[in-house]
LUMPAZA-514530 format. One record per residue: y, z, x of N, C-alpha, C in turn. Coordinates in steps of 0.1 Angstrom, whole numbers. Each point is the difference from the previous one (the first is absolute). Example, Ala and Ser with C-alpha at 12.3 -4.5 7.8 and 13.67 -1.06 7.14 Angstrom:
<mikols>
+-------+-------+-------+-------+-------+-------+-------+-------+-------+
|    nv |    nw |    nu |   cav |   caw |   cau |    cv |    cw |    cu |
+-------+-------+-------+-------+-------+-------+-------+-------+-------+
|   -57 |    78 |   132 |    12 |     0 |    -9 |    12 |     0 |     9 |
|    11 |    -7 |    -4 |    11 |     0 |     9 |    11 |     8 |    -8 |
+-------+-------+-------+-------+-------+-------+-------+-------+-------+
</mikols>
This chain:
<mikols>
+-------+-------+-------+-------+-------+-------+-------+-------+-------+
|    nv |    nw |    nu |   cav |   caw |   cau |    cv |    cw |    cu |
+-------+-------+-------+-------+-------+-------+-------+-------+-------+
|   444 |  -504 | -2079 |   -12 |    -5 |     7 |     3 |   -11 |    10 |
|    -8 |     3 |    10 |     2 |   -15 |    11 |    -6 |    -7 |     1 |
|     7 |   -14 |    -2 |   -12 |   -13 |     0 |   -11 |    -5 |    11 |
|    -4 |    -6 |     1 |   -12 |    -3 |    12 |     7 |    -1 |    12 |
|    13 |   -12 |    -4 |     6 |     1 |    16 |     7 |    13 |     3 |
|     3 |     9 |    -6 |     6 |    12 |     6 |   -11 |     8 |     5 |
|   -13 |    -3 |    -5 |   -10 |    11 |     1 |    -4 |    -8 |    14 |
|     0 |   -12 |     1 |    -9 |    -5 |    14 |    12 |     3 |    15 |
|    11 |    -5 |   -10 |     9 |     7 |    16 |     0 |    16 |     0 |
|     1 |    13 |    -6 |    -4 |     9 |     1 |   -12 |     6 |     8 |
|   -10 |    -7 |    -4 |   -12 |     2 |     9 |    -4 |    -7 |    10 |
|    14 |    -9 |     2 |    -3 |    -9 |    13 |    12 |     4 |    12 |
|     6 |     7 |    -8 |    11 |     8 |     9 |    -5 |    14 |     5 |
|   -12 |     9 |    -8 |    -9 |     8 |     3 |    -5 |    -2 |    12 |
|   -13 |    -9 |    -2 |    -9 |    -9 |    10 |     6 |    -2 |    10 |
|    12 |    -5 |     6 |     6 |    -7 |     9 |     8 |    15 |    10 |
|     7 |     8 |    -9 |     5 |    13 |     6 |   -11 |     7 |     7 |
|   -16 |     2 |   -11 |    -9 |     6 |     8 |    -6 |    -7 |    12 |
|    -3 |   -13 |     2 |    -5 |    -7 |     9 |    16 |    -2 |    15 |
|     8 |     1 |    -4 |    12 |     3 |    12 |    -5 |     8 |     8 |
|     4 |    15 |   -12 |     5 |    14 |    12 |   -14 |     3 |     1 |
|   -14 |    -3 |    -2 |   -11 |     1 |     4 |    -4 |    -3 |    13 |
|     8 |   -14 |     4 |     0 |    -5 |     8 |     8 |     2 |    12 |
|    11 |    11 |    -3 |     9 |     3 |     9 |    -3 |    15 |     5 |
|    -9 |    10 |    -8 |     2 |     7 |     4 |    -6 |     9 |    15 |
|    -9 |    -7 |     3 |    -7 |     2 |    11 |    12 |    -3 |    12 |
|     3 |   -14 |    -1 |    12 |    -3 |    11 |    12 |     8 |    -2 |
|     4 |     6 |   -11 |    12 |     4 |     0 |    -1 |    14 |     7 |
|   -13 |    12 |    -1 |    -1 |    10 |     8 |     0 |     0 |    13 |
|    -8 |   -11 |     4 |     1 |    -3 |    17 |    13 |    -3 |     4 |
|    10 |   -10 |   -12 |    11 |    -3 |     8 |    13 |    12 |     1 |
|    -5 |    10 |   -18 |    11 |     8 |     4 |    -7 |     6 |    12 |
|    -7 |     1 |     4 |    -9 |    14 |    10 |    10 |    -6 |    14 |
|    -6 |   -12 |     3 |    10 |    -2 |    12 |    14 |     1 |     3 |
|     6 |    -7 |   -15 |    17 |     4 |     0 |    -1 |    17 |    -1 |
|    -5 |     4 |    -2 |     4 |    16 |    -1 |    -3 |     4 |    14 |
|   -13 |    -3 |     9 |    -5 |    11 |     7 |    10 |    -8 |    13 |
|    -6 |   -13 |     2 |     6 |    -6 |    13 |    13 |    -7 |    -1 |
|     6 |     0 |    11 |    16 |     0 |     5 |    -3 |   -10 |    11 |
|     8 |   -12 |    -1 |     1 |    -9 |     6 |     4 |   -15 |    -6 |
|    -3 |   -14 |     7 |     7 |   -13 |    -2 |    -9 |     2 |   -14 |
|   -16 |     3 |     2 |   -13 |    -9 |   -13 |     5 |    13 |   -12 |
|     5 |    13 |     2 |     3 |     7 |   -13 |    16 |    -9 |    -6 |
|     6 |    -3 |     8 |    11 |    -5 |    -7 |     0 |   -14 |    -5 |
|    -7 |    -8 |     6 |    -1 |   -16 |    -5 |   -12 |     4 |   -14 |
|    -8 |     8 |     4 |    -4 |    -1 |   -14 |     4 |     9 |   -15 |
|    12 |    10 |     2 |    10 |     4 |    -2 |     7 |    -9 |   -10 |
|     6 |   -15 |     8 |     8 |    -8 |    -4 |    -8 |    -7 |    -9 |
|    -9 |    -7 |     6 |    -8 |    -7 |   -11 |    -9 |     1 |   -11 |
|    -2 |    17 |     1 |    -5 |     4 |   -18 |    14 |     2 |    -7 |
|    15 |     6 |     9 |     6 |     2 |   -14 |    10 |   -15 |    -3 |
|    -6 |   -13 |     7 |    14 |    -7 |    -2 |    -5 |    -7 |   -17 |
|   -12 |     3 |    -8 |    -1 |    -6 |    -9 |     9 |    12 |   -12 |
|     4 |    12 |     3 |     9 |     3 |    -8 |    14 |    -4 |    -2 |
|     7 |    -7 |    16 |    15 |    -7 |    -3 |    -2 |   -14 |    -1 |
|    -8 |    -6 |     1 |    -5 |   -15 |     1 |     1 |    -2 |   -14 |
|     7 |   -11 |    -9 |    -5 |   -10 |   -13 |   -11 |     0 |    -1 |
|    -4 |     3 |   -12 |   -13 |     0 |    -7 |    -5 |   -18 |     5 |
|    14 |    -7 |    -3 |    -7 |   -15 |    -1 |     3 |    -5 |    13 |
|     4 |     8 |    14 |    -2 |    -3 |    14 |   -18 |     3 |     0 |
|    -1 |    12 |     2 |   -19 |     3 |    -4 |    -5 |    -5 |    -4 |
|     3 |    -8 |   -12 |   -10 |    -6 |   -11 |    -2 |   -15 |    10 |
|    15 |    -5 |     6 |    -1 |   -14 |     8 |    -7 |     2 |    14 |
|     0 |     8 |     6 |    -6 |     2 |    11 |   -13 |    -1 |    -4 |
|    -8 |    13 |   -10 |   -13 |    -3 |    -3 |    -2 |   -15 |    -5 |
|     7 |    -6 |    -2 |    -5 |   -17 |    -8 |     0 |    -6 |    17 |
|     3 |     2 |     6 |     1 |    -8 |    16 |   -16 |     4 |     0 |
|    -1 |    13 |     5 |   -11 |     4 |     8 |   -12 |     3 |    -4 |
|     0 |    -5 |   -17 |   -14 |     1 |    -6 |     1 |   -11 |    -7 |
|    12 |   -12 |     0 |    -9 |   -14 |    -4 |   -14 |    -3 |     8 |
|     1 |   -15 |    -7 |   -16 |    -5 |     6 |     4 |    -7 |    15 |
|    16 |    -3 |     3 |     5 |     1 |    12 |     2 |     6 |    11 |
|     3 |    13 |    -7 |     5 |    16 |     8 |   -12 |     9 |     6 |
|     2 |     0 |    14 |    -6 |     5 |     8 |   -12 |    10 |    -5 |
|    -2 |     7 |    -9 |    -4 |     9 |    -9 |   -12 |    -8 |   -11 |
|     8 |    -3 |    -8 |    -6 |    -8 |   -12 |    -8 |   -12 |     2 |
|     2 |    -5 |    18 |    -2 |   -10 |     0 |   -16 |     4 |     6 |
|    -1 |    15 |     7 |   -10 |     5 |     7 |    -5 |     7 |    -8 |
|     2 |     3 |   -13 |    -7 |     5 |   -14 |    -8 |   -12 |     1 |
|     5 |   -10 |    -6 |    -5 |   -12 |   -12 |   -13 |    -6 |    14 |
|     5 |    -3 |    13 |   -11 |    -9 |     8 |    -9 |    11 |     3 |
|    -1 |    13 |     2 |   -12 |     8 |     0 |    -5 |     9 |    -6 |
|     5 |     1 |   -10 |    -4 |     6 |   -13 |     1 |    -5 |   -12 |
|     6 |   -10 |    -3 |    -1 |    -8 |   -11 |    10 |    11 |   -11 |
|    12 |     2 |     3 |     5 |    10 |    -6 |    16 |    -4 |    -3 |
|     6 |    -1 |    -9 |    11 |    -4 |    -4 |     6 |     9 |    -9 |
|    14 |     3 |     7 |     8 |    15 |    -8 |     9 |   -12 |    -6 |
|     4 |   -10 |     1 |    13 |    -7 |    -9 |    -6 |     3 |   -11 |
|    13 |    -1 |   -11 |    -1 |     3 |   -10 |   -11 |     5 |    -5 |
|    -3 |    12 |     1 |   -12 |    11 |    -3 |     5 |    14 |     2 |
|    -8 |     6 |   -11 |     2 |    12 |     2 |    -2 |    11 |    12 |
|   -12 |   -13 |     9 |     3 |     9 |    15 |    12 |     2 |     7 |
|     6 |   -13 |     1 |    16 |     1 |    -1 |    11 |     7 |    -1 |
|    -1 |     2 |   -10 |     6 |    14 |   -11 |    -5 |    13 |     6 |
|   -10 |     9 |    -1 |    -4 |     5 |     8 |     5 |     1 |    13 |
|     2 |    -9 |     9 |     6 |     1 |    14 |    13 |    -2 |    -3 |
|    10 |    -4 |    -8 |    10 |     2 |     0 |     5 |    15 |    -4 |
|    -7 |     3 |    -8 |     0 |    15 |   -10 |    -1 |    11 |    15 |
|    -9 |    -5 |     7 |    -4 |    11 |    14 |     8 |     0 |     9 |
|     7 |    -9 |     4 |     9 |    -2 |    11 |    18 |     4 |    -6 |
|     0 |    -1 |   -18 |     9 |     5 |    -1 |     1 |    20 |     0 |
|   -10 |     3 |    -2 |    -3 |    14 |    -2 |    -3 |    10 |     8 |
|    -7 |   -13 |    14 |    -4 |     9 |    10 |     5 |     8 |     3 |
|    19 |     0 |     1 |    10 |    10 |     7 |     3 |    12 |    -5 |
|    -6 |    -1 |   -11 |     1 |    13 |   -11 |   -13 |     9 |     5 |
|    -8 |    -8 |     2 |   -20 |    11 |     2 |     6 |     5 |    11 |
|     8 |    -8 |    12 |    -2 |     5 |    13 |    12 |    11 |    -1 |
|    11 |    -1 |    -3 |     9 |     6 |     0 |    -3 |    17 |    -4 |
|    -9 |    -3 |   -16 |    -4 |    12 |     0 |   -13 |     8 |    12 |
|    -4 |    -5 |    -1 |   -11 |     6 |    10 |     1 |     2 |    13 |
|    16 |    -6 |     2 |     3 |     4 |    13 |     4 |    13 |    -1 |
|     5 |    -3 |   -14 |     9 |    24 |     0 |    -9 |     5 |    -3 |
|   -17 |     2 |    -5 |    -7 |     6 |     9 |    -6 |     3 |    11 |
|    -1 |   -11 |    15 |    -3 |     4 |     6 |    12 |     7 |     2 |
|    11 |    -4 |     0 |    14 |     4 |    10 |     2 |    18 |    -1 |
|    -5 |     1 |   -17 |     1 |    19 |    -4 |   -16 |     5 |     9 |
|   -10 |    -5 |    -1 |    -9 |     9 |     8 |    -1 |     9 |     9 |
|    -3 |     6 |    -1 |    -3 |    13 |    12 |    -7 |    -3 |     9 |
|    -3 |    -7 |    12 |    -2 |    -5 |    14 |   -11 |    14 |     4 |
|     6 |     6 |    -1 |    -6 |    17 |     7 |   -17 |     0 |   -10 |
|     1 |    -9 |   -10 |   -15 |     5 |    -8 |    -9 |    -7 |    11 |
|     6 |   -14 |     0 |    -7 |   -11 |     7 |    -4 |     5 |    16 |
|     7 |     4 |    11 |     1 |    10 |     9 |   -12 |     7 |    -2 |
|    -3 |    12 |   -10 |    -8 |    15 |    -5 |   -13 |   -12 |     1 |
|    -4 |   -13 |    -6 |   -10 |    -8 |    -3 |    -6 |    -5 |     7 |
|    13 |    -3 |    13 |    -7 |    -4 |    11 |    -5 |     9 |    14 |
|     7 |    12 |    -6 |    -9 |    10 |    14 |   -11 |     3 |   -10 |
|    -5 |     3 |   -10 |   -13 |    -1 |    -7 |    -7 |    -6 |     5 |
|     3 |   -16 |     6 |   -11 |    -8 |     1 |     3 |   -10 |    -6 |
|     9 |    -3 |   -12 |    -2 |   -13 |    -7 |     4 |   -15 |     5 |
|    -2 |   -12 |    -1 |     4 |    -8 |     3 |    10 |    -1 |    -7 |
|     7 |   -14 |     5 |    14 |    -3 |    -6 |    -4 |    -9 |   -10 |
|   -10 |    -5 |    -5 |    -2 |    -4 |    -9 |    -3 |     8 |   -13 |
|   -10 |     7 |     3 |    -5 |    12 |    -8 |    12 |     9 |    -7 |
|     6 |    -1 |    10 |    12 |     6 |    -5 |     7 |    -2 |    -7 |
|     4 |   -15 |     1 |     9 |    -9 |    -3 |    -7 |     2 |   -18 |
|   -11 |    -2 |     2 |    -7 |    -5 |   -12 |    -3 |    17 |    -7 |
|    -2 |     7 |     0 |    -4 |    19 |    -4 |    15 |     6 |    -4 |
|     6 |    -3 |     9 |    11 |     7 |     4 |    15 |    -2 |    -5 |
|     8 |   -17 |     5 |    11 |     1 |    -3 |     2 |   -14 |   -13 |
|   -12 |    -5 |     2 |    -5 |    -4 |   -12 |     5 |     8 |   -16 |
|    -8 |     9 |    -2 |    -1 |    10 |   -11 |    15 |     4 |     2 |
|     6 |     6 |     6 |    12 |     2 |     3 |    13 |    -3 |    -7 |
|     2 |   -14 |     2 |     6 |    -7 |    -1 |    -2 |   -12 |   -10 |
|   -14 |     4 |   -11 |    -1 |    -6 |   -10 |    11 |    -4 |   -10 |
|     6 |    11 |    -5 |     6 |    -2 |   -12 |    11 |   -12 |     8 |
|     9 |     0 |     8 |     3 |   -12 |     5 |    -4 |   -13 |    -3 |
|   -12 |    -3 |     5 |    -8 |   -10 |    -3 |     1 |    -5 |   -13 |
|    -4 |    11 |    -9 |    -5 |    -5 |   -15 |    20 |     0 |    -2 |
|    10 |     7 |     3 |    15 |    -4 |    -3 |     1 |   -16 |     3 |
|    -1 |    -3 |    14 |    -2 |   -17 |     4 |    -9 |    -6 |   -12 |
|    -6 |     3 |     0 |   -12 |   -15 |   -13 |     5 |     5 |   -10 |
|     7 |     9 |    -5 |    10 |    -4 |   -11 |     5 |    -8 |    -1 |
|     9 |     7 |    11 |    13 |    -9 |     3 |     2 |   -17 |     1 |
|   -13 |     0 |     7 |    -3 |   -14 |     1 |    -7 |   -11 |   -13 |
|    -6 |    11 |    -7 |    -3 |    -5 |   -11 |     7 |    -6 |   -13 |
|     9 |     9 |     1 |    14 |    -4 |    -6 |    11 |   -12 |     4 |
|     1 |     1 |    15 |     5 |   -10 |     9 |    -9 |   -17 |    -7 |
|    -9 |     3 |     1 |   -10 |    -8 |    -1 |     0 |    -9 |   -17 |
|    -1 |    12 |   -10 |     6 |    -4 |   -11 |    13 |    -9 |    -6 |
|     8 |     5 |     8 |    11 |    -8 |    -5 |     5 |   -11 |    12 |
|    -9 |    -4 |     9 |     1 |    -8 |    11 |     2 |   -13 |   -11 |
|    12 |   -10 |     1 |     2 |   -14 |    -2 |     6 |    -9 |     6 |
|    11 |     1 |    12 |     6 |   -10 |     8 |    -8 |    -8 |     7 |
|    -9 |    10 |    10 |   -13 |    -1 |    12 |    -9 |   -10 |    -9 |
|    -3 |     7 |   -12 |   -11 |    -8 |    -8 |     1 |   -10 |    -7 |
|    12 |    -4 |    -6 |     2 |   -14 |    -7 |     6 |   -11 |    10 |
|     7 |     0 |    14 |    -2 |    -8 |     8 |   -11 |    -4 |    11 |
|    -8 |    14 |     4 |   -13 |    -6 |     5 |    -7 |    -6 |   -15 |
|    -9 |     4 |    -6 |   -10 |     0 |   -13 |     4 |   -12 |   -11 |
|    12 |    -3 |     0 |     6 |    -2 |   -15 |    -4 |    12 |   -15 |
|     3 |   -10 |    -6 |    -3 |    13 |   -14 |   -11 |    -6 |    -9 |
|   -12 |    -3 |     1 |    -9 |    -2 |    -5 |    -6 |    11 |   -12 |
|     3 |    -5 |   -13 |    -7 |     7 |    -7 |   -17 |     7 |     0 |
|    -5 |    11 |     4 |   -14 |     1 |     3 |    -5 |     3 |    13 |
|     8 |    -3 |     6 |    -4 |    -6 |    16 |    14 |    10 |     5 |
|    12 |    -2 |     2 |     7 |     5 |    11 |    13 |     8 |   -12 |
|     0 |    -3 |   -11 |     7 |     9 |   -11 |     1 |    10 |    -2 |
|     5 |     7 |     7 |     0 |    16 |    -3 |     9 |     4 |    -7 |
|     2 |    13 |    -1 |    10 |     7 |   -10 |    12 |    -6 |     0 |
|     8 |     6 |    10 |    15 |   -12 |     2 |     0 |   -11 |    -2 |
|    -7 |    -5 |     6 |     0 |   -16 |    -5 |     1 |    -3 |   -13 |
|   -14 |    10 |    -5 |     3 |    -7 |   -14 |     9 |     5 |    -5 |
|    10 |    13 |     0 |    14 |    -1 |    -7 |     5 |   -11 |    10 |
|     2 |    -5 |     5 |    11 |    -8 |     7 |    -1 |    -7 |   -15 |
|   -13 |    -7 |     2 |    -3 |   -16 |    -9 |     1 |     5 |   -13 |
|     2 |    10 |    -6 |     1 |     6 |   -16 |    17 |     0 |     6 |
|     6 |    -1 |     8 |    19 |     5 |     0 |     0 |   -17 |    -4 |
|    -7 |   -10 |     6 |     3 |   -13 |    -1 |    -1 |   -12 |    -8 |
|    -8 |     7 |   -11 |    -5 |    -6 |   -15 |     7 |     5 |    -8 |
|     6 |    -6 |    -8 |     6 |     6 |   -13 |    -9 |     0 |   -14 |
|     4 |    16 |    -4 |    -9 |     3 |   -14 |   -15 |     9 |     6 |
|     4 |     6 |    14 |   -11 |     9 |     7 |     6 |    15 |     5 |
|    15 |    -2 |    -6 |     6 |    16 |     3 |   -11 |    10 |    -1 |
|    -9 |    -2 |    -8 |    -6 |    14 |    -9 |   -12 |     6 |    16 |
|    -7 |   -13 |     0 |    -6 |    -4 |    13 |     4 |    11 |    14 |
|    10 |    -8 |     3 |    12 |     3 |     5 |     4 |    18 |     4 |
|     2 |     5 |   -14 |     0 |    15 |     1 |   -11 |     9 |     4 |
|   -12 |    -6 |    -9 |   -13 |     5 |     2 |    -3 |     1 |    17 |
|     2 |   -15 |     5 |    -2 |     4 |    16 |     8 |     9 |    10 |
|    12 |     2 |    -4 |    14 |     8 |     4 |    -6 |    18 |    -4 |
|    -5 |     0 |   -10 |    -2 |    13 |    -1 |   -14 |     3 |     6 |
|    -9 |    -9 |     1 |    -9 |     5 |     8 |     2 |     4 |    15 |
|     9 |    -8 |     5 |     2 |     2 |    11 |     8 |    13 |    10 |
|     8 |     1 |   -13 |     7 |    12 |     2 |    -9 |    11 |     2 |
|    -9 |     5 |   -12 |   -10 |     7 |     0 |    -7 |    -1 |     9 |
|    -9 |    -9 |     3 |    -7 |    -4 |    17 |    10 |     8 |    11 |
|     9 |    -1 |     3 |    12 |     3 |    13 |     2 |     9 |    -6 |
|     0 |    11 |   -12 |     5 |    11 |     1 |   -16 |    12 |    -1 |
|    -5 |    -6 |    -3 |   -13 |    11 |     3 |    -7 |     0 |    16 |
|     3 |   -13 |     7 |     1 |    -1 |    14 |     6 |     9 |     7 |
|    13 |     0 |    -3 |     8 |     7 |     5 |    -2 |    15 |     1 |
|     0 |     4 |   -13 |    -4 |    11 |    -5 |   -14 |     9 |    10 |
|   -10 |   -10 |     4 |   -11 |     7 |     7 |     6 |    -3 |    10 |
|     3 |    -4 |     4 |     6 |    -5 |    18 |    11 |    17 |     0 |
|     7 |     4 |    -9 |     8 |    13 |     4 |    -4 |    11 |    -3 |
|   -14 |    -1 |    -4 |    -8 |    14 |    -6 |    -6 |     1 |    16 |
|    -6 |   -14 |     1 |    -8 |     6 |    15 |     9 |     0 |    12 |
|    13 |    -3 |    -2 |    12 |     2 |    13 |     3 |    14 |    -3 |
|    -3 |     8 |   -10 |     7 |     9 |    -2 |   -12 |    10 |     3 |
|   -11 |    -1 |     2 |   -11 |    11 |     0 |    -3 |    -5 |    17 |
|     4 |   -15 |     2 |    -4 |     6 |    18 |    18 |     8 |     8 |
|     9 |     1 |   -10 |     6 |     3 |     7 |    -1 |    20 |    -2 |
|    -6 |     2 |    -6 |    -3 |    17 |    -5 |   -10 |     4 |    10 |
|   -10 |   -11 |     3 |   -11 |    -1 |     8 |     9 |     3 |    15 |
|    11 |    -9 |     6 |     7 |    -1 |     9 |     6 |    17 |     6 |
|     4 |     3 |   -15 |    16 |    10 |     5 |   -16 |    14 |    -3 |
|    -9 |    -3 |    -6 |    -9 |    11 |     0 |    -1 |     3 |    13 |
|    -8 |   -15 |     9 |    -8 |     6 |    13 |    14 |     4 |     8 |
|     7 |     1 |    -2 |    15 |     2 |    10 |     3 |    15 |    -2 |
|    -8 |     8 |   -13 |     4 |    17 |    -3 |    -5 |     4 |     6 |
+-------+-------+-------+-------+-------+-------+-------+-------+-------+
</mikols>
């Protein structure tokens, strides 16, 4: 059985994964849409700067976010004086670290669906009549779903086991910024909490392997989807 604190970081590692890639996924289609469709300086610089949080230190990320969402940093500082809003040490925090580490995974995938689509549907939609929105939205939308839902896996998982980003922006607040990792970190750091310890280790595994697991059911049915429309 798991004790309160395993159960509150469990469900605060939940909360925090869903409130991320919730938050990313709107931006991540528009940004894969433009890395995919357009070619130029604005597809490449933003190219560089969704994927540099996969070779970047978790705790370069985590320091940067502590610059730019203190109550000093340009950010935090234009939260707190016009909104009254403070992500230090908070689960908002967490959250934005969780998103900015994960983001490269939503986009990444949903860029290999626009990149597989069939262009020629979109073409057929627009001598019909449709707009490029309508389209966008009817058409390659639906399309290119199962992608989407592969990314918010992906990212949800990303998201789960996010800790570098999040214990040097957030610290490790029991309740508040404690999530899964964390709390095995602080069960590896007490002695007489092995048991602790494993309980969190095997949840986790579990978490990342049934992730996974949907992430290659739906890579594997859009790619039947793929080599179909190609017969």
């Amino acid at each position: 059985m798991l004790n309160p604190l395993e159960i509150e970081a469990l469900k605060l590692s939940g909360f925090i994964a869903i409130v991320a890639v919730s938050a990313s996924v709107i931006p991540g289609i528009i940004i894969a849409w433009i890395i995919s469709r357009k070619k130029g300086l604005l597809s490449s610089t933003l190219n560089m700067i969704v994927y540099l949080p996969l070779v970047l230190p978790p705790v370069v990320i985590g320091y940067l976010l502590l610059l730019l969402f203190s109550h000093n940093g340009i950010i935090g500082n234009f939260l707190l004086v016009y909104f009254n809003i403070s992500v230090n040490f908070s689960w908002k925090g967490a959250a934005i670290a969780a998103a900015v580490v994960s983001f490269p995974l939503l986009v990444r995938s949903i860029k290999l669906g626009f990149d597989t689509f069939d262009y020629k549907i979109e073409e057929a939609a627009y001598i019909n009549g449709a707009s490029k929105l309508d389209c966008f939205i009817s058409i390659i939308l639906p399309q290119i779903f199962p992608s989407i839902i592969t990314g918010i896996t992906l990212a949800f998982a990303r998201c789960l086991a996010e800790f570098g980003a999040t214990i040097t922006f957030v610290s490790n607040i029991p309740g508040e910024t404690q999530t899964l990792p964390l709390a095995l970190y602080t069960a590896t750091q007490i002695p007489g909490t092995e048991e602790s310890a494993m309980r969190l280790v095997i949840i986790s595994i579990v978490l990342a392997f049934i992730s996974v697991a949907i992430a290659e059911i739906l890579a594997n049915k859009t790619n039947k989807r793929i080599l179909g429309g190609k017969d």
